[in-house]
KOLKOL-327668 format. One record per residue (C-alpha): x, y, z; residue in one letter. Coordinates in steps of 0.05 Angstrom, whole numbers, plus 5000, padded with zeros to 4 digits. Each point is the difference from the previous one (the first is absolute). Layout:
<nodes>
XYZA/...
</nodes>
This chain:
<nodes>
296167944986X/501249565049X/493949625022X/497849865080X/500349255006X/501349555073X/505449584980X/501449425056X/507049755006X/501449345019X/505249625020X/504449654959X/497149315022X/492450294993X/497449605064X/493050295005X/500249805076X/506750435011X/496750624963X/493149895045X/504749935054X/504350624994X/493850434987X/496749825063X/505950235044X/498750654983X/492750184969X/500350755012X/504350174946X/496649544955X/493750505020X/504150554984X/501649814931X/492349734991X/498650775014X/504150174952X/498149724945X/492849625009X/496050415052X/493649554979X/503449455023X/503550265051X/494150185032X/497549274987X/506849715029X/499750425061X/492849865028X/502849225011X/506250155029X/499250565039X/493049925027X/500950375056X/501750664959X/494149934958X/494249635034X/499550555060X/491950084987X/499749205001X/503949835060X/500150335076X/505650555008X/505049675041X/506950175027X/504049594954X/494650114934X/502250815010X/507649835006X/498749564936X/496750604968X/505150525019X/505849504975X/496749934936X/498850804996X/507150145005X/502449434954X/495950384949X/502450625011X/507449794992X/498149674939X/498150624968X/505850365031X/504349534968X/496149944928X/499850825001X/508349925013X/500649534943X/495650494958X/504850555023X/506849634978X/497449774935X/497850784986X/506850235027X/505849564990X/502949924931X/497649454955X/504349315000X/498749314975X/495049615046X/503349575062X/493949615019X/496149404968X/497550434940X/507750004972X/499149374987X/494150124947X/503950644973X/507449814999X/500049664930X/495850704973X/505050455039X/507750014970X/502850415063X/497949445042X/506049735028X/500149214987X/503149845073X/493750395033X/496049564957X/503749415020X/497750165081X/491749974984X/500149474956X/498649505054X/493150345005X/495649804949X/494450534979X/493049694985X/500450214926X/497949694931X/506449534981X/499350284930X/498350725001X/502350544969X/503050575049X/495450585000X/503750684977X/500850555046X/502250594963X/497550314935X/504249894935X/505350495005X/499850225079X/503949825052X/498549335040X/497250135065X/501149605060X/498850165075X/502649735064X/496449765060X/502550105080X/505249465042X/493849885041X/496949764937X/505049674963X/500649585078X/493249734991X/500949854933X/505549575022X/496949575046X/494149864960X/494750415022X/494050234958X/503750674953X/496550534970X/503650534950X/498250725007X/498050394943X/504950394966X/497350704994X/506150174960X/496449634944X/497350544952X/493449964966X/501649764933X/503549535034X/493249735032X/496750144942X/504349524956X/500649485049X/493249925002X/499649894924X/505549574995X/498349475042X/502249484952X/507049984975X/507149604987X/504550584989X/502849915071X/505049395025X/495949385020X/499349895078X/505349325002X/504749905057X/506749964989X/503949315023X/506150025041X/505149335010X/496849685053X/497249464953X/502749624943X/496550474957X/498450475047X/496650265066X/492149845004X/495650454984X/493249925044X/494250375002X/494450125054X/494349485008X/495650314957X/492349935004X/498749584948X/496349304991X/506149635037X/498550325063X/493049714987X/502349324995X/498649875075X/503949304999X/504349655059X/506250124948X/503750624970X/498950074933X/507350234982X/503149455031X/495349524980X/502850224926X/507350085015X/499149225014X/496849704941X/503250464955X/507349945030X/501150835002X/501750485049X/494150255040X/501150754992X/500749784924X/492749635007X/497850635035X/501750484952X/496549574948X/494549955033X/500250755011X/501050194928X/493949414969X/495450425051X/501250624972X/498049724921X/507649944978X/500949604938X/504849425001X/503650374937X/500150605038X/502749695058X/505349684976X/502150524953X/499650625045X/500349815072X/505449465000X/503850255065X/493149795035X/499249354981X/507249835009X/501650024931X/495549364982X/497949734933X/492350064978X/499249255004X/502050065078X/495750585003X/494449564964X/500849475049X/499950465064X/493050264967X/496849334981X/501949785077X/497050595027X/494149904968X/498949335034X/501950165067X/493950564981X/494949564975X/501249455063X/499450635053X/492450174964X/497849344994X/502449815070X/495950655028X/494749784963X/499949285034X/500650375061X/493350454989X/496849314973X/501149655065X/498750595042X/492350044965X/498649265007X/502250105086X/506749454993X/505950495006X/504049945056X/506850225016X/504249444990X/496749994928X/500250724981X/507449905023X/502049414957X/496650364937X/504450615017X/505949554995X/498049744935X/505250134948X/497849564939X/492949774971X/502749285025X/500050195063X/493550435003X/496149464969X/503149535063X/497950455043X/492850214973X/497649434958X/496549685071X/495350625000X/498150094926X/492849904981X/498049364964X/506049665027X/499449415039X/499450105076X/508049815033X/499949505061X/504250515042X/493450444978X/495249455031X/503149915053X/500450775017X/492649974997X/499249515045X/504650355056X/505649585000X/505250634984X/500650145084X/502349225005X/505350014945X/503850755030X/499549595067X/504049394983X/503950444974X/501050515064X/497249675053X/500549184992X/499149795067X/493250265008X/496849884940X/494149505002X/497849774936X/493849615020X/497550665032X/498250164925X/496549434975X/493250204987X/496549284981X/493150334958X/505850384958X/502749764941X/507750015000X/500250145068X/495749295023X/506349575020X/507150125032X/502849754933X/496050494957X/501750585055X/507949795000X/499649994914X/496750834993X/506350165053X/504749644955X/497650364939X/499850755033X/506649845026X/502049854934X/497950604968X/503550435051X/506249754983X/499149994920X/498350735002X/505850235057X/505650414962X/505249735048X/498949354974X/498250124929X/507650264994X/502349485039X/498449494951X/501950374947X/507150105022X/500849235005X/497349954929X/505150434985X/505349575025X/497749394965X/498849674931X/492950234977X/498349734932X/494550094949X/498449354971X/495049974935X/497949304962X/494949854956X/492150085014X/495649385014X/495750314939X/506450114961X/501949205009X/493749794972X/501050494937X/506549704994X/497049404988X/495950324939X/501150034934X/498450724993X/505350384967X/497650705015X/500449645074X/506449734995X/503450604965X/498650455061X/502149375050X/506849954958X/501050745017X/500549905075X/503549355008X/506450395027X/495450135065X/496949374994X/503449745058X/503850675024X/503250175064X/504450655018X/501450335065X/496350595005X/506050425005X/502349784934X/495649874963X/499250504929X/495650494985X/497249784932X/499349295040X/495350285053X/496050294932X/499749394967X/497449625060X/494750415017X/497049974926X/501249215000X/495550085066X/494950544971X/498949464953X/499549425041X/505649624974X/504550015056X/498850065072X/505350415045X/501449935076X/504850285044X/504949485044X/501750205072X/503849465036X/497849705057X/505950275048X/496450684996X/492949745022X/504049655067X/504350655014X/493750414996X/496049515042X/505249995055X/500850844997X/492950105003X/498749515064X/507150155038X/501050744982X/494650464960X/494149605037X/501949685058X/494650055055X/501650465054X/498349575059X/500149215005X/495649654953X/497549235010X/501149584940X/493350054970X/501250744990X/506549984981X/498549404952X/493750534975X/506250554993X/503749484958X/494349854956X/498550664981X/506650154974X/500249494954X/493650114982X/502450764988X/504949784958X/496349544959X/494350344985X/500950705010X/508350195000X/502249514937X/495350184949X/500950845013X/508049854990X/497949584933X/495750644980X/505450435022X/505749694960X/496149944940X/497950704993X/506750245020X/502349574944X/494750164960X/500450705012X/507950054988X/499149634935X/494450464978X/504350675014X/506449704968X/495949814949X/498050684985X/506350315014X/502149594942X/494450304958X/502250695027X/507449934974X/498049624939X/495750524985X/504250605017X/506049674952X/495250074949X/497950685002X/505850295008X/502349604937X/504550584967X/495650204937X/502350034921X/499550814987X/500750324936X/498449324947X/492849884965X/498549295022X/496549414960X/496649625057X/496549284975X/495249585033X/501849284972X/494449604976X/498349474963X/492349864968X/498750805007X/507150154977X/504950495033X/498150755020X/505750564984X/499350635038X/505850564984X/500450635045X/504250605006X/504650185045X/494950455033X/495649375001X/495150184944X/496349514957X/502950054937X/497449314961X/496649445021X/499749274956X/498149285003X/505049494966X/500449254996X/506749805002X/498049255017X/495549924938X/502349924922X/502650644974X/505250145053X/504150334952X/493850594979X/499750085075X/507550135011X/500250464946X/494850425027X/502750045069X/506850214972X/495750554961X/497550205066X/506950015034X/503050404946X/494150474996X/500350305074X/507749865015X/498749425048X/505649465023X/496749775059X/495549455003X/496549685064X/496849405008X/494549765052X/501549435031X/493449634991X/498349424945X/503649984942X/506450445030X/505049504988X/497549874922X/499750834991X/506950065032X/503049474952X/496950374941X/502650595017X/507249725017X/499949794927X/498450544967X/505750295043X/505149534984X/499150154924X/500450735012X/493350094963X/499250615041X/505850364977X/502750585013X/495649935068X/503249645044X/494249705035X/499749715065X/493949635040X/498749815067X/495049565050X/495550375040X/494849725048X/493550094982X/496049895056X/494350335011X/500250384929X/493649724977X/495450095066X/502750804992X/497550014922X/492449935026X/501350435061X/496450585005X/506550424998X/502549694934X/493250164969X/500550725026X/506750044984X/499749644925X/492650084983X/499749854918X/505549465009X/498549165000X/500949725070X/504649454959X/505350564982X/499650405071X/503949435032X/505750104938X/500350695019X/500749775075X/504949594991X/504350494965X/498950575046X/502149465064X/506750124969X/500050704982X/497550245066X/499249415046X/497250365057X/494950494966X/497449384962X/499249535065X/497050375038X/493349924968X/500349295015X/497949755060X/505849655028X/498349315011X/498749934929X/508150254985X/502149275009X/504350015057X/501149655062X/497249325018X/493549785054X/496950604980X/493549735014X/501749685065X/501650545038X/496050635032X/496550304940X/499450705037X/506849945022X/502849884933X/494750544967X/503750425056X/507049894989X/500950034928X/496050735000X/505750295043X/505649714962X/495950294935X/499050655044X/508049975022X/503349924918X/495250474981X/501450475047X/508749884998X/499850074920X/494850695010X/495550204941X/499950594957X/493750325026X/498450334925X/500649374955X/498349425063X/493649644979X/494449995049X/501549245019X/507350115009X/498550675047X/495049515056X/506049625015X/505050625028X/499750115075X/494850325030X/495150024932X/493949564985X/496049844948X/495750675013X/506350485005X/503549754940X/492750084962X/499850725030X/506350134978X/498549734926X/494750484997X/504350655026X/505649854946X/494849984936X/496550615040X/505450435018X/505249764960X/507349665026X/501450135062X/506250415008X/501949815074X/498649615055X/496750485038X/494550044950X/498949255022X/496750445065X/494250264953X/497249334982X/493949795030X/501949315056X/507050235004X/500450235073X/506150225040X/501749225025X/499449764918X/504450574981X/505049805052X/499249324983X/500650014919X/503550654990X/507149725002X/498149394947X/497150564950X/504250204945X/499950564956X/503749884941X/501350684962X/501649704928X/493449705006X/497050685028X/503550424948X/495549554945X/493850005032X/500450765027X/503750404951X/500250655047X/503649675066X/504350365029X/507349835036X/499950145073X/501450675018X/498550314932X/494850474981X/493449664982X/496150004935X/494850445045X/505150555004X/502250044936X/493950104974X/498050545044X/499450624959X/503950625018X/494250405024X/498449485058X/501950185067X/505849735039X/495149765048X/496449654952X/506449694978X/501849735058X/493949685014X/499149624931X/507649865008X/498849615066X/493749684990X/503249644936X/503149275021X/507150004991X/504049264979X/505649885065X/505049534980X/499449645055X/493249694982X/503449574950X/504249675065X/498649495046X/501050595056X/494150145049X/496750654994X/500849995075X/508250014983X/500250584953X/501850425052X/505749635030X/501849874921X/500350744987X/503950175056X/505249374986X/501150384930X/501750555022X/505149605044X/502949634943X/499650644944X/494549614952X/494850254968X/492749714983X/501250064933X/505649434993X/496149445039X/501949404963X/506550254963X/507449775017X/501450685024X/495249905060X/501749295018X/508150304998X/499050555058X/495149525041X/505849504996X/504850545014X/496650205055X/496949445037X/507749734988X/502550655037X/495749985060X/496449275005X/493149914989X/498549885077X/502850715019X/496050274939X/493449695031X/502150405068X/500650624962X/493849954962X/496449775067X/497749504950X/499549055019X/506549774954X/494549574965X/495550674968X/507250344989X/502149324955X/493849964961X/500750854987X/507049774970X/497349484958X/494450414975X/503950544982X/505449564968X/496449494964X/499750154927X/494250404967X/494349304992X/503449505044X/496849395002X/501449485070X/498649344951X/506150204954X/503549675057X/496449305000X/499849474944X/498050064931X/496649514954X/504649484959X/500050184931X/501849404954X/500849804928X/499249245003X/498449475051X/501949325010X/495849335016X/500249535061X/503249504973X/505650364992X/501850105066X/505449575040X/500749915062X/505550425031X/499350604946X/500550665032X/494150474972X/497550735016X/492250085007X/495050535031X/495949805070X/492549874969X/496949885063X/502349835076X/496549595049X/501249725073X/503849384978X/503850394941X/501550434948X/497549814916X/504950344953X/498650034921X/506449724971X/496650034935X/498349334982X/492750104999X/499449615078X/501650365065X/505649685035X/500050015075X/504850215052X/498549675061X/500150355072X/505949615023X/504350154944X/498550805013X/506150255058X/502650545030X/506549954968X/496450054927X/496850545013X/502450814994X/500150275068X/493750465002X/495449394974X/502649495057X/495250215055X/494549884958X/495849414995X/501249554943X/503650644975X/498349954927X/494250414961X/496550054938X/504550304945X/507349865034X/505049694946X/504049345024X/505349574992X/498549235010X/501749354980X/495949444978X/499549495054X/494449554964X/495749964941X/493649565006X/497650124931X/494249525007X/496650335056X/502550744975X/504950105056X/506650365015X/504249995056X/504550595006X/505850275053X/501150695011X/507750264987X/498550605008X/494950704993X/502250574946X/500550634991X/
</nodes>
């Protein structure tokens, strides 16, 4: 059934003032189209535009109020006439895929529409939910219907007038009956636009101005353009962001399944449109909150309602407001309001010559008593009327631009006396920050991690910071201000101009300089912060999507010395199979070995990880012996360094206790550590991530920010990898798009109550999981059916009979059949895919294209006719046949050609398995070594070369032309986890440091 909605088309630039504009030259047929479809409001509409037609008992009948009238009479008639004609057409002409606007919404659900006729609407955007699901139409198994709609109406669709479609009253019934009941579904093609060559990757796609909070934003600057700015992206891209974060779109879900909207952008672009967005937000509500703070206490005016408008920064709205706030100290331009001196400062300004200052000298009033005092509260209104102009603001800030600005930081008055102490708590944390204890960099250079650095040296009073600005720019600005921006419009005597003068400089010096030193530092301050945490997003991503050790048991140690070392083996499936404490740094090393070689040999295990915490390098050298004399034998055993952070905050978690109640909190972290490497992301994920270890500053930057960030990237790898929805542990589950704590609880409880879930349409029967969380998780659920066949031993393959049927006995009824036959949940191959629910029906019909069947998702034979035939015919033409973005059509290919439990990590790096290490003082410099990226940070990158110390890659030794081609627009472009080559550049054994050079990244 097709549903009566007013869709408004717009064109393609979406100017509301061209749309207002375009309606008003010809209201009656927006009337008619109001009676159409709204009479309530039509009626509304109609008593303020044609008043003359409906206020006869209020106003006298005149000549022209009964021409009105009969006008209006006949307009409605013909409005009927011509909706009883369009009723008439629809009954009597054959049906035919829809020309108007409402193609648009159908032509990815209808395959007979013609992809060139849905080439010539798609400039008209429909007002419709990015993300939702096309409705169906048509009962399973009867013919689509579609219906067609007059020239006359088609013509107003076309110039953007106000639409309605009629009712099809070919529709039967059922057909009703069922669209009613199936409000909610992803069986048809998702409403996406299809690109065309106009653009690099391909024409925008814009939608209508929708009424959401943006249009609430009431600010003196677009919002979309505002964005495309700071972020450096297209403004239909910003838009369509914008657009798609409105309607509760993940940034998983985004990236994954609307890429030909966003331009084909990465989520950490994506991430940084959001986290921009959300400032310009939170500036627009605090700014119209000033404004309703001022307007209370009776000191709004225009000129200051205006300049908080323009605000685009806290910086500048704490310029612009911090005069007014309460418990702040009264300003002189404030005073000198008060005392009336505002009407002499705008005359010198417009009218010079006939401005008399001693006419305001009032000699019982303070600050008014003398010429001198009168001349000073001009000087200082002027003063701030030009600190608070926009013309000027930018003005100086363009010649900044142009010239050397430097931030210059030394040592603290209160640090030079410590200095002279012989404290050495004190003078360890002075030693730290003698690089900056005399540092100067231009601001347009100067490093990240540097900015960091100097603002904790300052935080803890050990340095103080200022910003240079040479004195060139102070003289230009003078001279602009008094010859150009402020020159006074008539002839001014000297003592004016000389006031003029004065309060320029004075501007400048009290008012102008320190907002530009508060500016550049929080821009610095700011950048540093979200490259800081971009770092801790990449870091943290590398390690995540670490590519885990499958199929092995796993001995995982936490090294120790006093308390000896905990052993932890677990299964491949994870399980808990033995837990131990041994002392392998004690007497009796050799009782100790024999017993873990017991253990080994007992459950089959070769693989042995190590935490990286005390005692690692001692435990690794043990083991390396016992190695080296093949005392193992015939296992050929193998260890590894893992990083323990934040194993032993997780063993007294909550979680850990749920999850291991009757085990020591001591031999929790051994099991930690060996799951980390078994399942790096499963494990991790129950740590909070600034206790993982990675990244640098972490507590000098925005703690919500960072809290922020590093959820989405945990959100995003959770998401890409997907989780088996019948073995996924409850803390896993909160992480996948569009779930929460709650949901994934809720979901818990359904799978012990009802048993596995046998599709992803089951998900829809959970209590929290609503039509936008289905569309947002559905595509990152899996349902693996090895691990369905052993937890549900009557699944059935799609298609086949269920266990319901079978079971039926031959007396039952067909009927009765039939109805226990459909009620039973069926398994669809495609659940176990990273393919959208909302695709299944363009996947279906690109089967039957190809010749494949459901059954042999996953095996060579399907990935051999997709090949065949996307070779054939081109996956672009394929995507015009399908009516289907080239993106969706590429990730139905991959899901149906991926093997049966692909994993996305089996791509990235691996842990380094070794069977002995070396020392540091073997190392030369100049000897070329392979290591594994610990840790990265904004002046370089620490690889484990496996001497026990980190060496360090420095920035400057990290190019372009050492680098594989898809890392080089990254920043710093090295990650947790990624193997190297380098040689040794310097070894500083005394102070435990290692200078290294990258060659080169492998594979």
């Amino acid at each position: 059934m097709i549903r009566r909605t007013r869709v408004t088309t717009c064109k393609p630039q979406y100017c509301e003032d061209d749309d207002e504009s375009m309606l008003d030259e010809n209201p009656e047929d927006e009337f008619e189209d109001e009676d159409e479809w709204k009479p309530q409001e039509k009626k509304t509409k109609v008593s303020k535009n044609i008043s003359a037609s409906r206020q006869k008992t209020r106003a006298p009948k005149t000549e022209k109020a009964k021409v009105q009238r009969k006008t209006a009479v006949r307009r409605k008639k013909a409005a009927k006439g011509e909706e009883t004609s369009v009723t008439q057409a629809l009954e009597n002409e054959p049906v035919e895929p829809l020309k108007n606007v409402k193609e648009e919404r159908l032509s990815f659900a209808l395959p007979n529409v013609e992809h060139s006729e849905r080439e010539q609407v798609s400039d008209a955007p429909v007002k419709e939910e990015i993300g939702s699901p096309a409705k169906k139409i048509s009962t399973p198994g009867k013919k689509r219907v579609t219906s067609k709609v007059s020239a006359k109406h088609e013509q107003k669709s076309a110039v953007g007038f106000s639409t309605e479609e009629p009712c099809c009253s070919s529709l039967s019934s059922a057909a009703k009956k069922e669209e009613q009941e199936e409000d909610f579904n992803f069986h048809e093609s998702p409403l996406k636009k299809m690109k065309t060559s106009k653009c690099p990757e391909g024409k925008p796609v814009k939608f209508c101005k929708s009424r959401d909070k943006d249009n609430d934003l009431k600010m003196n600057w677009d919002l979309i353009q505002v964005l495309s700015e700071k972020t450096a992206v297209d403004p239909w891209v910003c838009g369509n962001v914008v657009t798609l974060f409105n309607e509760d779109n993940t940034i998983p879900f985004i990236v994954r399944y609307r890429k030909e909207l966003i331009n084909y952008m990465d989520a950490d672009a994506v991430r940084d449109i959001q986290m921009h967005l959300e400032e310009l937000r939170t500036i627009a509500k605090k700014v119209h909150t000033v404004i309703q703070t001022l307007k209370k206490e009776g000191v709004l005016t225009t000129d200051l309602q205006n300049s908080l408008l323009n605000c685009r920064t806290p910086d500048e709205l704490d310029h612009v407001y911090a005069p007014y706030k309460k418990g702040s100290k009264q300003t002189k331009a404030r005073r000198a309001r008060e005392l009336g001196l505002e009407p002499a400062a705008l005359a010198l300004l417009e009218n010079p010559q006939d401005l008399n200052l001693h006419s305001y000298i009032k000699p019982d009033t303070p600050g008014c008593a003398a010429l001198a005092e009168v001349e000073a509260g001009v000087q200082q209104i002027l003063a701030d009327i030009i600190a608070k102009d926009k013309d000027t603001i930018n003005y100086i800030k363009g010649l900044c631009e142009m010239n050397y600005i430097t931030i210059h930081s030394v040592l603290s008055k209160a640090a030079l006396k410590e200095q002279k102490d012989e404290n050495t708590t004190k003078q360890r944390d002075l030693d730290k920050f003698q690089l900056y204890a005399d540092f100067k960099a231009s601001i347009k250079t100067v490093q990240h991690h540097q900015i960091l650095a100097i603002n904790r040296g300052e935080n803890l009073k050990i340095l103080t910071v200022k910003v240079n600005i040479p004195d060139r720019v102070k003289n230009e600005f003078c001279r602009w201000c008094v010859n150009v921006r402020w020159r006074p419009k008539g002839y001014a005597r000297e003592e004016l101009f000389k006031i003029l003068k004065d309060a320029v400089e004075d501007s400048y010096k009290r008012l102008i300089y320190p907002l530009l030193c508060r500016t550049y530092r929080s821009n610095l301050t700011s950048s540093a912060e979200k490259e800081s945490i971009a770092m801790f997003v990449r870091n943290l991503r590398q390690l995540l999507l670490t590519s885990p050790v499958r199929g092995r048991c796993i001995m995982g140690v936490d090294p120790g010395y006093k308390h000896g070392c905990k052993l932890a083996i677990i299964s491949p499936t994870s399980q808990i199979l033995h837990t131990d404490v041994v002392y392998l740094h004690k007497q009796g090393k050799d009782r100790e070995a024999e017993k873990i070689r017991h253990l080994l040999k007992l459950h089959n295990c070769y693989t042995v990880v190590i935490g990286n915490g005390s005692a690692c390098r001692e435990t690794e050298a043990f083991f390396a012996e016992l190695i080296a004399n093949q005392y193992f034998r015939p296992l050929d055993v193998v260890f590894c360094i893992t990083n323990e952070a934040g194993a032993s905050i997780y063993s007294v978690s909550p979680e850990a206790t749920k999850e291991m109640p009757d085990l020591d909190p001591n031999l929790r972290s051994a099991v930690s550590i060996a799951r980390r490497v078994q399942d790096p992301l499963a494990e991790l994920v129950k740590i909070d991530p600034k206790h993982i270890g990675i990244g640098t500053y972490q507590h000098d930057v925005s703690q919500a920010l960072l809290k922020a960030a590093l959820a989405s990237v945990v959100e995003e790898c959770v998401s890409f990898v997907g989780v088996d929805i019948n073995i996924c542990s409850e803390t896993l589950m909160r992480h996948v798009a569009g779930l929460n704590a709650g949901r994934a609880k809720n979901i818990i409880e359904w799978r012990e109550k009802n048993g596995p879930f046998i599709n992803r349409e089951q998900l829809k029967k959970v209590k929290g999981v609503g039509p936008t969380s289905f569309q947002q998780c559905a595509g990152f659920i899996r349902i693996n059916p090895e691990n369905l066949r052993n937890t549900c031993s009557g699944s059935q393959p799609y298609g086949e009979a269920t266990s319901t049927e079978e079971s039926t006995s031959k007396a039952s009824s067909k009927k009765s059949k039939a109805a226990a036959s459909s009620s039973a949940p069926q398994f669809n191959p495609l659940d176990q895919t990273c393919i959208h629910p909302e695709s299944y029906d363009t996947t279906v019909r690109f089967l039957l294209q190809i010749g494949g069947k459901l059954e042999d998702i996953g095996k060579p034979e399907m990935k051999f006719q997709v090949d065949c035939a996307i070779q054939q015919q081109g996956l672009e033409q394929f995507a015009q046949v399908l009516n289907t973005p080239t993106p969706t059509l590429q990730i139905i290919i991959d899901g149906l050609t991926q093997p049966q439990g692909f994993d996305i990590r089996q791509d990235f790096e691996k842990p380094v398995f070794k069977r002995g290490i070396v020392s540091m003082d073997d190392l030369t410099v100049g000897a070329v070594l392979t290591g594994r990226v610990e840790n990265t940070a904004l002046f370089g990158a620490f690889v484990d070369i496996g001497v026990g110390t980190s060496g360090l890659i420095h920035k400057k030794y990290i190019t372009e032309a050492k680098l594989p081609q898809d890392k080089r627009r990254r920043s710093l472009a090295l990650g947790p986890g990624e193997r190297v080559e380098v040689r040794v550049l310097s070894v500083d054994p005394g102070r435990g440091r290692i200078g290294l050079d990258l060659l080169r990244v492998l594979k």
